[in-house]
C-alpha positions, 0 to 999 in steps of 0.5 A, spaced: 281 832 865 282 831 873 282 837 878 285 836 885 280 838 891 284 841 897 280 842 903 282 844 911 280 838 916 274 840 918 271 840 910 273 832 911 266 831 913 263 833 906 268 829 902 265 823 906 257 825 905 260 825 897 262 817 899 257 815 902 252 818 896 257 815 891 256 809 894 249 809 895 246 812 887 253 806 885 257 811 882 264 815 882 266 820 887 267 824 881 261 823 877 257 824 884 261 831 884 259 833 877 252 832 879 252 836 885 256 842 881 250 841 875 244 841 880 248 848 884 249 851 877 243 848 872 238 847 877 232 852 875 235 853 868 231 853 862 234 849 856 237 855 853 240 858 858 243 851 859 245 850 852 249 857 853 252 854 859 255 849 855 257 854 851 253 850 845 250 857 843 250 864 844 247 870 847 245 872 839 242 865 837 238 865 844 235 871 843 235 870 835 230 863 836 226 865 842 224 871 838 223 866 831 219 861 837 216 866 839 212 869 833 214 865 828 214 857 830 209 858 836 209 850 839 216 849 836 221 847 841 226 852 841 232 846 842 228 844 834 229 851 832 236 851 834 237 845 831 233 847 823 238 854 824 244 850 824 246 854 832 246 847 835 248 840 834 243 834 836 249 831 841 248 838 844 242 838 845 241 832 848 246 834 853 242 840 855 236 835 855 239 830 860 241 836 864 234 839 864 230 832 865 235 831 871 234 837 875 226 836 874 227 829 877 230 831 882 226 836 884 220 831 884 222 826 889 222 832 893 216 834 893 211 831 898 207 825 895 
């Protein structure tokens, strides 16, 4: 897929901190966007907020397995129930995986050591 940005003369400024930042984490300009639009939309997300994001499940199977985890499968990752259900493909879920672990990431190296 490939999208055009167009942005006034003063905005200049931000597609150069997106270079520098590319630059500095050896990645594309595009792959350094996505990232930002991921940590913008998915920052504080749990992984089922996340899977419905992606549109991997519904609202109806996210309420479904949180109530089965909930009082059934106590203990039991949900992205597990998901999976047992037949709601989710295991690619899916090591997507939102990835997504999640990032975002944690993230915050950690700001957090004060």
């Amino acid at each position: 897929m490939q999208i055009s940005i167009y942005y006034q003369e003063e905005d200049q400024y931000l597609l150069d901190k997106v270079k520098e930042l590319a630059k500095r984490e050896r990645r594309s300009k595009s792959a350094t966007m996505l990232a930002i639009l991921e940590e913008y939309f998915e920052g504080d997300k749990r992984v089922g907020e996340i899977l419905k994001d992606m549109k991997a499940i519904n609202s109806k199977e996210l309420r479904e397995a949180l109530s089965k985890q909930k009082t059934n499968q106590k203990g039991r990752k949900l992205g597990e129930i998901l999976l047992a259900r037949g709601n989710l493909k295991e690619d899916q879920l090591i997507r939102a995986l990835e997504v999640q672990q990032k975002q944690n990431n993230g915050r950690e190296k700001l957090l004060p050591e």
